[in-house]
N, C-alpha and C positions, 0 to 999 in steps of 0.2 A: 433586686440584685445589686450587688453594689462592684458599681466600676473598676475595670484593673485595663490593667496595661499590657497587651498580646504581649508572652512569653516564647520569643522564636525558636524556641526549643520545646513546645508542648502545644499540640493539636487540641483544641477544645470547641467545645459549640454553646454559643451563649444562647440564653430562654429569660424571655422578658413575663412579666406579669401584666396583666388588666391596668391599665391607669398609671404604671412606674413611669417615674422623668428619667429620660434619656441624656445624655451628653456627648457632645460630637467625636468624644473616644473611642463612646462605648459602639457608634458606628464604625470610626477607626479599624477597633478590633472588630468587629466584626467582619469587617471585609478582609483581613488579615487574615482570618483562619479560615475564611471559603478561599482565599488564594491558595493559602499551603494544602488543602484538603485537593482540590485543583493538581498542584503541583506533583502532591504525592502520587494523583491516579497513574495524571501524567508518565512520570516514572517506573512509577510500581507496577502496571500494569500493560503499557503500551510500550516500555522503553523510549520513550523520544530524546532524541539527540540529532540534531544537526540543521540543514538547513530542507524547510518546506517550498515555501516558495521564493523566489526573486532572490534577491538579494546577491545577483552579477556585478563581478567584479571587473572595471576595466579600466584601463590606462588614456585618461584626457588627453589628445591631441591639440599641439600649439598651445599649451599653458605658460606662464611666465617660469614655472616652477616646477619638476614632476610631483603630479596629482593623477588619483584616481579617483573614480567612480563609483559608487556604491549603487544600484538598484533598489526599489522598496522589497518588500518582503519581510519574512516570516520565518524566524527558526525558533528551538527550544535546546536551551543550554541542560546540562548533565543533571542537571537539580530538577528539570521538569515545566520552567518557566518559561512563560512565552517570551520572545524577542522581537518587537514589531517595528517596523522601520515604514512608517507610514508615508514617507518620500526619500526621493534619492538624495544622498549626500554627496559628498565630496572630501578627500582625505589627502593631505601631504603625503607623499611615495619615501621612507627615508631610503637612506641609502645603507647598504651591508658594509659592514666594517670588520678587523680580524679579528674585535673583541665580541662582539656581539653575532657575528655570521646573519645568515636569513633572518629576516622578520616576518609575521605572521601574523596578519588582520585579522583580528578578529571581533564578533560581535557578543556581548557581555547585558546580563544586567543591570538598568541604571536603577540607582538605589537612591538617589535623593529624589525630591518631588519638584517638577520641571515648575521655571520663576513664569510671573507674568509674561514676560517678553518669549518665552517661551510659547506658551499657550497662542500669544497672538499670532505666532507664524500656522499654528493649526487654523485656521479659520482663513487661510489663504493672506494673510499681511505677513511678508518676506516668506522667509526660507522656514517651511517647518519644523518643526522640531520633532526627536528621534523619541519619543515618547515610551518611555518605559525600555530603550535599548542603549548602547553607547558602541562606539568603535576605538578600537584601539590599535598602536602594531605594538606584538609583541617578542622578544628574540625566541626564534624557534627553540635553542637549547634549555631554554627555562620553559617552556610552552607546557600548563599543568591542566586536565580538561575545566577545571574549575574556574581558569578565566578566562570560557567562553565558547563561543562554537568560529571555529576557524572557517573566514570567507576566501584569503588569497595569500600568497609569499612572493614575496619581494626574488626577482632573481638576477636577470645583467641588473646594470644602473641604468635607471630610468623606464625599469620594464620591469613586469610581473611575471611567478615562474609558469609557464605552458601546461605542466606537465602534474600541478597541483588539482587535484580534485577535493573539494571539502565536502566534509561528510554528510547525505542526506537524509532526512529523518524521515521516516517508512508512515503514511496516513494513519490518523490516531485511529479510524474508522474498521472496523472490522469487516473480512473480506464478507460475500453475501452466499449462503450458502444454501443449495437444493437437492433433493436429495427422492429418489423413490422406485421402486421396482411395480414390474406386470406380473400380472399374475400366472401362477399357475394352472397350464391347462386353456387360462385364455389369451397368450400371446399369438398377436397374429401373424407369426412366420411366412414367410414366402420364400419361393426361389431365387436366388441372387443368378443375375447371365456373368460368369465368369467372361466374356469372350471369348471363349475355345470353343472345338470341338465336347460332344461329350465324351466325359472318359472317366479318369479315377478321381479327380476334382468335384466338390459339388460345394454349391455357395448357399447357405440361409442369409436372409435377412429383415429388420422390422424398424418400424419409422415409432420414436420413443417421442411422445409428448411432452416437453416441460414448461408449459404456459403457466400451471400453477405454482411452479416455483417466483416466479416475479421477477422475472431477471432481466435487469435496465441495458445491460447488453452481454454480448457472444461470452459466456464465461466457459473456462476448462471444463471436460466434459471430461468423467472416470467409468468405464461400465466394466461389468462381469458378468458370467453366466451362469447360471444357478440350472443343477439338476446335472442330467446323464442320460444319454440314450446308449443303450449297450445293441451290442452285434458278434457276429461270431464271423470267421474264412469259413466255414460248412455250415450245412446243414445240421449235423450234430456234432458240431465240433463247440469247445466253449464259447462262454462270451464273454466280450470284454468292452469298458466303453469307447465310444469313437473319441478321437482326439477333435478338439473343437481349438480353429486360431483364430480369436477375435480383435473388432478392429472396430474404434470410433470413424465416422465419415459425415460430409454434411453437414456439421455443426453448423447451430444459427439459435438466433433471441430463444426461438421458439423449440429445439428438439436439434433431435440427431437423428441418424442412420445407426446401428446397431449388426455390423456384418461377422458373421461366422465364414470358414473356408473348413473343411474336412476331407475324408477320403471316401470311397464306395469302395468295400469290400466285395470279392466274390469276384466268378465269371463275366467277362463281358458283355456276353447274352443278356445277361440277369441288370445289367448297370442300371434301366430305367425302372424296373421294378424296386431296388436299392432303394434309387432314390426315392421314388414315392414313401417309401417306408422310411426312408430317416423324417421327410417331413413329416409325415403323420405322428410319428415318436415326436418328433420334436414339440408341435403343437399340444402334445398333451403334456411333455414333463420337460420343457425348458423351458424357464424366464429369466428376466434381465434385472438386476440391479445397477441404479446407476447413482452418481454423487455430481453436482455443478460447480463450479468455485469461481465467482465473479469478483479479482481486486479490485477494490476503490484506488484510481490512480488516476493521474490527468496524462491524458492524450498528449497534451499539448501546456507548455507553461501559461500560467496567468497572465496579463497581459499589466505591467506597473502601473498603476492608477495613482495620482493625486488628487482628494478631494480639496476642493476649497470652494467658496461663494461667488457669483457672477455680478 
């Protein structure tokens, strides 16, 4: 193969032979076009834009100078590229002026390759360095998605605006999804106790398994009810089916509740015999479809970490 130089405008995948000399380019490009490959899923596929984790913005108290704060953290700019801020920084606050109005922090790709003195602050000697990100303010009215994902805005003097939210980018991770119905004929329905008297009211209800689905926690529970038990006002009067209102209850890791509410047609006399006969219908021709949808999201933010050596 003989060496080139990644073309930032063309996605390709290099293939080496048995035995070819390699040249530290041809690593170069190589890690070039699994970034852009990277980039594009990013993108392409996930939408990512804004900010994942950390990267809280606040205003230093008792400084010589207004300065803020930066948090470490994780975003991805509109191109699909990671922005990592592997510790906290710190940033001059400017001030708005009538040329320029608001400014607007934001975090951007850094495009040059970080100097020695750099590197040493990763390994814990000084302040580390923002590896692969940069901060900038820039005046909101020029503000283009292209340079960067917006962390804060500038509002009185010497303070940040309150009421600024920057945008958060939704886990690349796909939500977890489960899914399955009972069968036919073999659900096992039961009487649901409305708390009332009996009357024209009558409750089914069935306890739905979903251990097989694998769900790491409580996800949204979807069900419906499959089939029709029909009834008639007479003895020979037509038939038509019962109205069935269903309802999730009891969610957990592990299943739901699955409840119906309906009506008992006919004479009063007749109400307990009804009901025995919608259950017995019911047991032979309703079953339950259901669907789970478990988001990947954090509960709780990550907590800023600096690594360095002891």
């Amino acid at each position: 193969m003989t060496s080139m130089i990644a073309d930032p405008h063309e996605i390709q995948r290099l293939r080496y032979t048995p035995g070819q000399d390699l040249l530290s380019r041809d690593f170069r490009d190589q890690a070039t076009f699994e970034s852009e490959l990277r980039w594009w899923h990013n993108r392409a596929l996930h939408g990512a834009f804004g900010v994942r984790y950390g990267l809280r913005v606040k205003v230093l108290p008792g400084a010589p100078e207004p300065t803020v704060a930066v948090g470490a953290g994780l975003a991805y700019d509109a191109f699909g590229r990671e922005l990592l801020l592997p510790a906290p920084r710190t940033v001059r606050l400017p001030a708005n002026s009538s040329n320029t109005g608001p400014q607007v922090l934001v975090i951007r790709y850094r495009e040059d390759v970080p100097s020695r003195s750099d590197l040493a602050g990763a390994c814990g000697c000084g302040t580390p360095a923002p590896q692969g990100a940069a901060l900038a303010w820039v005046a909101e009215r020029r503000l283009r998605p292209a340079d960067g994902v917006p962390l804060a805005r500038t509002g009185d003097v010497g303070a940040l605006d309150p009421r600024f939210d920057p945008p958060a980018a939704r886990p690349l991770a796909r939500p977890r999804l489960g899914h399955g119905a009972t069968l036919t004929g073999g659900t096992a329905w039961e009487v649901w106790n409305l708390g009332a008297e009996p009357g024209a009211l009558f409750g089914l209800r069935v306890s739905i398994d979903t251990r097989a689905a694998g769900f790491t926690r409580p996800p949204c529970y979807f069900a419906w009810l499959q089939g029709s038990v029909e009834t008639s006002l007479t003895e020979s009067g037509p038939k038509f089916p019962l109205p069935f209102f269903p309802e999730v209850a009891e969610e957990s890791l592990t299943g739901f509740r699955f409840r119906v509410v309906t009506f008992v047609f006919g004479k009063p006399d007749d109400a307990a015999t009804n009901r025995n006969l919608i259950l017995s219908r019911a047991r032979l021709q309703l079953s339950v479809s259901w669907l789970g949808i478990q988001m990947r999201h954090d509960d709780e933010p990550l907590p800023e970490v600096i690594h360095g050596h002891s």
